[in-house]
C-alpha positions in Angstrom: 7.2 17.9 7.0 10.8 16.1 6.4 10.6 13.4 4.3 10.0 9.7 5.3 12.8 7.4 5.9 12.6 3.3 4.6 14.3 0.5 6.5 17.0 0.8 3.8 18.3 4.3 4.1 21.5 3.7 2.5 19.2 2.8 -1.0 17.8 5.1 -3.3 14.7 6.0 -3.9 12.6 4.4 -6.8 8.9 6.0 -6.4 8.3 9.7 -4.9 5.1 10.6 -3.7 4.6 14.0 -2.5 1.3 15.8 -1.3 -1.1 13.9 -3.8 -5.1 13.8 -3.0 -7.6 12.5 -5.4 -11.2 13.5 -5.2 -13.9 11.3 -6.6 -16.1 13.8 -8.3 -16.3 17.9 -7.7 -17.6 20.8 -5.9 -19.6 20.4 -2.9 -20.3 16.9 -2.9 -16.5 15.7 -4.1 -15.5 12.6 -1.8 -11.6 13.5 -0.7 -10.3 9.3 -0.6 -6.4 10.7 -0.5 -5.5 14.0 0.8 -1.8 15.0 0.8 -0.3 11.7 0.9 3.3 11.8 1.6 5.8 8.8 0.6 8.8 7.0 -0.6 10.0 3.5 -2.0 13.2 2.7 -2.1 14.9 -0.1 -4.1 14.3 -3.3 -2.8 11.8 -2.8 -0.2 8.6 -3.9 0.6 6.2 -0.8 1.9 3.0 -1.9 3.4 -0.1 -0.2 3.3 -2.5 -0.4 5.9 -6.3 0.6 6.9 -9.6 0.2 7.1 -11.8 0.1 3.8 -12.2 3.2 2.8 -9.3 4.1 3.8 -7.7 5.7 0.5 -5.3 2.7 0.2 -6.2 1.2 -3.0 -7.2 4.6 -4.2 -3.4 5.5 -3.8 -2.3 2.5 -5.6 -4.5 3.7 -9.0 -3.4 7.3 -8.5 0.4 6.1 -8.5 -0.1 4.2 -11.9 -3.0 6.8 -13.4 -5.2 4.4 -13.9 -8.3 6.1 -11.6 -11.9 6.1 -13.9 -13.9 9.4 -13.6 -15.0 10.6 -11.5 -11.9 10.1 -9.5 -9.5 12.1 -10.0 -5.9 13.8 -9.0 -6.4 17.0 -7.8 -3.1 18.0 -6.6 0.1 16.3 -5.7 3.4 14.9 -7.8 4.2 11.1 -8.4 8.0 10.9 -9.8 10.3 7.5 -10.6 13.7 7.3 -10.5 14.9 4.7 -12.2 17.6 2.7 -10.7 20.1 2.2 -13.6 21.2 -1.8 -14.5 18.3 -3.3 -16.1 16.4 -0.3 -16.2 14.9 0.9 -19.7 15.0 4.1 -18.6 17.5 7.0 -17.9 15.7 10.1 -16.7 13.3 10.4 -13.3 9.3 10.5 -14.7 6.9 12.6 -13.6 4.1 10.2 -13.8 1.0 12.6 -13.4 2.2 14.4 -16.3 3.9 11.5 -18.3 1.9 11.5 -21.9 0.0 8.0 -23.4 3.1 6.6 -25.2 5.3 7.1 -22.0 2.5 5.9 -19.9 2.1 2.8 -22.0 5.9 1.7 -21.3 6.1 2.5 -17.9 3.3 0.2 -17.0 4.3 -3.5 -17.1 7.5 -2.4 -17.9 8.5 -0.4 -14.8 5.5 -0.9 -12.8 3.3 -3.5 -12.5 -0.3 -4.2 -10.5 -1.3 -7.2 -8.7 -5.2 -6.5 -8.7 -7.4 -7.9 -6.0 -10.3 -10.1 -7.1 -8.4 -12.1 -9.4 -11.7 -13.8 -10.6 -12.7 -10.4 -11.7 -9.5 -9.2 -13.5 -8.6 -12.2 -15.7 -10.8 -12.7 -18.5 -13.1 -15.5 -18.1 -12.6 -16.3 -21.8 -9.3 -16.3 -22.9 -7.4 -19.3 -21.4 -4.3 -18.5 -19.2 -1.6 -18.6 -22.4 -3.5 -16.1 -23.9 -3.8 -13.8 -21.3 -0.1 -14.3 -20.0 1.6 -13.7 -23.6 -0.7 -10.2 -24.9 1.3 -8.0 -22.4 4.7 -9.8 -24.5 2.8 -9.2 -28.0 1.7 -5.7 -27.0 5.3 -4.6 -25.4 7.8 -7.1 -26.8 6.7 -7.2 -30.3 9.5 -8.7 -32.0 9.2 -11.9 -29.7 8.8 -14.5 -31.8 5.5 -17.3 -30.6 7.4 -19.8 -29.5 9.3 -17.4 -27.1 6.6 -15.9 -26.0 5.2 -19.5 -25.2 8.4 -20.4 -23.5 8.3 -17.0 -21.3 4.6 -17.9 -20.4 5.6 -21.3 -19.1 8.5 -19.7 -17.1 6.4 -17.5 -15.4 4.0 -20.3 -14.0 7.0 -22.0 -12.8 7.6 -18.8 -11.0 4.8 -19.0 -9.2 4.7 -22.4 -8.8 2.1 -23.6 -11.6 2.5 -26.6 -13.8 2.6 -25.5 -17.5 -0.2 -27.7 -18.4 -2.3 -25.3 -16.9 -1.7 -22.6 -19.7 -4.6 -24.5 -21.4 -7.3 -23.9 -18.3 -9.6 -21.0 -18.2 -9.9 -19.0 -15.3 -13.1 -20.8 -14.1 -11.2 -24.0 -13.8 -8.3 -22.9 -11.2 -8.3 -23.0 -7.8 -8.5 -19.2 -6.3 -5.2 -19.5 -4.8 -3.8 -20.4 -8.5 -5.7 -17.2 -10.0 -4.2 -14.8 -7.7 -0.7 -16.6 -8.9 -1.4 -16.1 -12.5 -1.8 -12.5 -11.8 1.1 -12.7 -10.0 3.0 -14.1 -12.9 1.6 -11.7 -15.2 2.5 -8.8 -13.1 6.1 -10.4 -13.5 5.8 -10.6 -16.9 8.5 -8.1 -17.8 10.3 -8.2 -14.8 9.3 -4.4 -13.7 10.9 -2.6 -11.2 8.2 -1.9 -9.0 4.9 -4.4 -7.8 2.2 -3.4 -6.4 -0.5 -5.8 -4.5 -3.5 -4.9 -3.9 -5.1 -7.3 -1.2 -3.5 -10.2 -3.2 -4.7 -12.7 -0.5 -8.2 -11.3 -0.1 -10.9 -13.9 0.3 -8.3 -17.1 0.5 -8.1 -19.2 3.3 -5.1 -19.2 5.3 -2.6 -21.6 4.1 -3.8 -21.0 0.3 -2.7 -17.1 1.8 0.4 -18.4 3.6 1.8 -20.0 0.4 1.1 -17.1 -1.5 2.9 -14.7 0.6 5.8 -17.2 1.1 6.4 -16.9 -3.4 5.6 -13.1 -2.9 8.9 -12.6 -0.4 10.9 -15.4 -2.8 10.4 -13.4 -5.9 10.9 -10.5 -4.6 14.2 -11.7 -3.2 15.2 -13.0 -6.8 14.3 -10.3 -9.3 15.8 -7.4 -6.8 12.4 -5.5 -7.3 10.6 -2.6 -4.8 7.2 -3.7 -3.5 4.0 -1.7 -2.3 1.9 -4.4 -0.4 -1.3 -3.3 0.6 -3.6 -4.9 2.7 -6.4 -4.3 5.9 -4.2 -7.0 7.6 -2.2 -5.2 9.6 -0.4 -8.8 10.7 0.0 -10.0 7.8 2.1 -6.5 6.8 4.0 -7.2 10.0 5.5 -10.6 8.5 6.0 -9.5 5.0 6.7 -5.9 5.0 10.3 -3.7 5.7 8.0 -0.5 6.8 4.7 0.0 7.3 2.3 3.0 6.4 -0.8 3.2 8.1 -3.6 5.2 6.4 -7.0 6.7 7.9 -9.5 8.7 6.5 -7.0 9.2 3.1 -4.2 10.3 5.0 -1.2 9.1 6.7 -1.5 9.0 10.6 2.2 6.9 11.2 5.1 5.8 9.0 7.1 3.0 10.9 9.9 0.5 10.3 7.8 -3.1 10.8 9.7 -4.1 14.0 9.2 -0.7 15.7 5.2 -0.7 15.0 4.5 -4.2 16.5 7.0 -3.3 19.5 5.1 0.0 19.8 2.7 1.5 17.7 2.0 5.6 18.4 -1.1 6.3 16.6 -4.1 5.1 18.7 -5.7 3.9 15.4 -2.3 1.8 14.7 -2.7 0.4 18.3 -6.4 -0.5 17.4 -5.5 -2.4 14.6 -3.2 -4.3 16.4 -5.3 -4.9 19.5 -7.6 -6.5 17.0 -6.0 -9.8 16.2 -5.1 -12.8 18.5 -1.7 -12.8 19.5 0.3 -16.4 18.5 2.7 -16.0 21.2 2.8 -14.4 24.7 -0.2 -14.4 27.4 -3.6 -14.5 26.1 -5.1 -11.0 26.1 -8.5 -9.9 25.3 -9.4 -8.6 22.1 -10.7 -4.8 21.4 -12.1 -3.3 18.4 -12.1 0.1 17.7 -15.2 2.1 18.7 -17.4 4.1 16.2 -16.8 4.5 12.5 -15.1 6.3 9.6 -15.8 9.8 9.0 -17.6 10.8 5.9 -14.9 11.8 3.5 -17.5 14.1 1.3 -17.7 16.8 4.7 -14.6 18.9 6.2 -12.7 16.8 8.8 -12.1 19.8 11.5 -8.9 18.8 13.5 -7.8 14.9 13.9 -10.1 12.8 11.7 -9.8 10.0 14.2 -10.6 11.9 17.3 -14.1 10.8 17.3 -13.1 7.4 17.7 -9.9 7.8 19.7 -9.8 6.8 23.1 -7.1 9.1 23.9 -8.8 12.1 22.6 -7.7 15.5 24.1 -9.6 18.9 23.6 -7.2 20.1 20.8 -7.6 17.5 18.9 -11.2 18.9 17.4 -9.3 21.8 16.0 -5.9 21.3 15.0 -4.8 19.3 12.1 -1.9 16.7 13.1 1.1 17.0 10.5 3.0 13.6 10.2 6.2 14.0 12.5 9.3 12.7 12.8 9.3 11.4 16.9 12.4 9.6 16.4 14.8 8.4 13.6 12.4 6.5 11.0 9.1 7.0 13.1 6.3 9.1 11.9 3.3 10.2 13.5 0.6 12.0 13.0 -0.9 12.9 16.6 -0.8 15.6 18.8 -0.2 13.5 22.1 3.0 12.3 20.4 4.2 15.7 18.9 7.9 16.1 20.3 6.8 19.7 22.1 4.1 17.2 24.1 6.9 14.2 24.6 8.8 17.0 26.4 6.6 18.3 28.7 5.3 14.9 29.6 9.1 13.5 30.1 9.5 16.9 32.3 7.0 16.3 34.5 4.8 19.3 33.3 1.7 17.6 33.6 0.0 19.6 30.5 -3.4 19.9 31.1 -4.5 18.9 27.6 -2.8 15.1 28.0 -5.4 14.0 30.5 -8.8 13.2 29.1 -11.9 14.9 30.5 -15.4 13.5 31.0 -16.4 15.5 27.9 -13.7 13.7 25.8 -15.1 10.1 27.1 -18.5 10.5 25.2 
């Protein structure tokens, strides 16, 4: 497989994922959520995640900073960092996976940080929002004296566009759109090299959403830091993110710079998604879902995992396994109508057999 390209290829790469799959539980009955996930964040950009629930993406997010609960577990697979020099604490690439406790305790926050979704649910509903801001500074900057620490917590509401009278307020007593700021702003706390978001705007209404994302892109724009976005809003990754990964049944079926996939998306599944959601601009079109649903990840998947649903579903597809492909410079795909042998014979006028659907393929 050669390795994914970002928008950015003239910046190095900060995160390296290579082959990882996590399995929640063993043996027989093990449910396989990411199964030889390939990827790669480079400095500065924002990499958006994409898919259904269920679809391994938040899974991936844990795995990355080890923070999976049994019985998930990684069974396979290598996570590395590079740091990026300047402001960087650290010298030497990280193997993450193997990283030991004290390693693994500065490399979170520090290096990498996590945006949890549910913010209700991650802040502690009794600590007020001083507290909760300045533990990761007493835990990781312990010779910070109070009234820095103070200062620093009232910098990073201003960050996020809070008033610093709200350091006194519980969680219970903010708005949800503030909440999912705070963690924001805690994620931010040491200025880290890498954020990741999981669903940040999940469950807020539109503008709270809107207003959100708009601070998101700011701050990413002033701290010079590498963002994984990840989100079942595949337009909301379209406005926010520099390429787009779109994941299915725990594995990556296309790898696209954001313009490319809205112009044309390759995967059927990516073109689901899309076909989904209204359409602000242009004539009005009718809106599809996609048919069926997601294959259960505890059984073997023989051959595409999305050919059940896929309307474009050709006999091999039950059988053979579709690599993730390069089709062109910085497109990825993982489909067997899009393979560059089946491109060729199409744009030759070979009329392959196997690219038209049969009756039997319909039901």
């Amino acid at each position: 497989m050669s390795t994914p390209i970002a928008r950015h290829p003239e910046s190095a790469p900060v995160l390296d994922i290579r082959d990882l799959r996590v399995d929640y539980g063993s043996g027989a009955g093990a449910v396989h959520a990411v199964r030889g996930v390939d990827l790669t964040l480079r400095r500065s950009e924002v990499l958006g995640i994409a898919g259904e629930s269920g679809s391994g993406k938040s899974t991936l997010a844990y795995a990355i900073t080890r923070l999976l609960r049994p019985p998930a577990q990684v069974v396979d697979g290598s996570v590395v960092y590079h740091p990026p020099g300047g402001r960087s604490r650290r010298e030497e690439p990280l193997d993450v996976l193997s990283a030991g406790p004290e390693t693994l305790r500065k490399f979170r926050w520090e290096e990498v940080a996590i945006v949890f979704q549910a913010a209700m649910s991650a802040l502690n509903p009794v600590l007020d929002i001083r507290r909760q801001l300045t533990d990761t500074l007493v835990a990781h900057r312990p010779g910070m004296s109070k009234a820095a620490r103070l200062d620093r917590a009232r910098e990073l509401l201003d960050l996020v566009g809070i008033d610093a009278d709200r350091l006194r307020a519980f969680p219970h007593q903010l708005s949800g759109g503030q909440r999912q700021r705070v963690m924001i702003a805690m994620a931010l706390a040491l200025e880290p090299e890498i954020i990741i978001m999981d669903e940040p705007t999940t469950a807020l209404d539109v503008v709270v959403q809107r207003g959100i994302i708009r601070r998101i892109m700011e701050l990413r724009s002033r701290l010079d830091c590498s963002v994984i976005f990840i989100t079942h809003d595949l337009s909301l990754l379209l406005e926010v993110a520099d390429t787009i990964a779109v994941m299915y049944a725990g594995k990556l079926v296309e790898l696209s710079e954001s313009e490319s996939l809205r112009r044309d998306p390759r995967h059927p599944y990516t073109a689901g998604l899309l076909s989904s959601f209204p359409s602000l601009r242009g004539p009005r079109r009718p809106l599809t879902g996609i048919d069926g649903s997601p294959p259960d990840l505890r059984e073997a998947l023989p051959g595409c995992p999305f050919h059940p649903r896929c309307p474009e579903v050709i006999p091999a597809c039950r059988d053979q396994v579709p690599a993730l492909t390069e089709v062109e410079p910085r497109r990825h795909v993982a489909c067997l109508r899009r393979t560059p042998a089946a491109v060729a014979s199409a744009s030759a006028g070979g009329g392959d057999p196997e690219l038209s659907v049969g009756e039997e393929d319909r039901s």
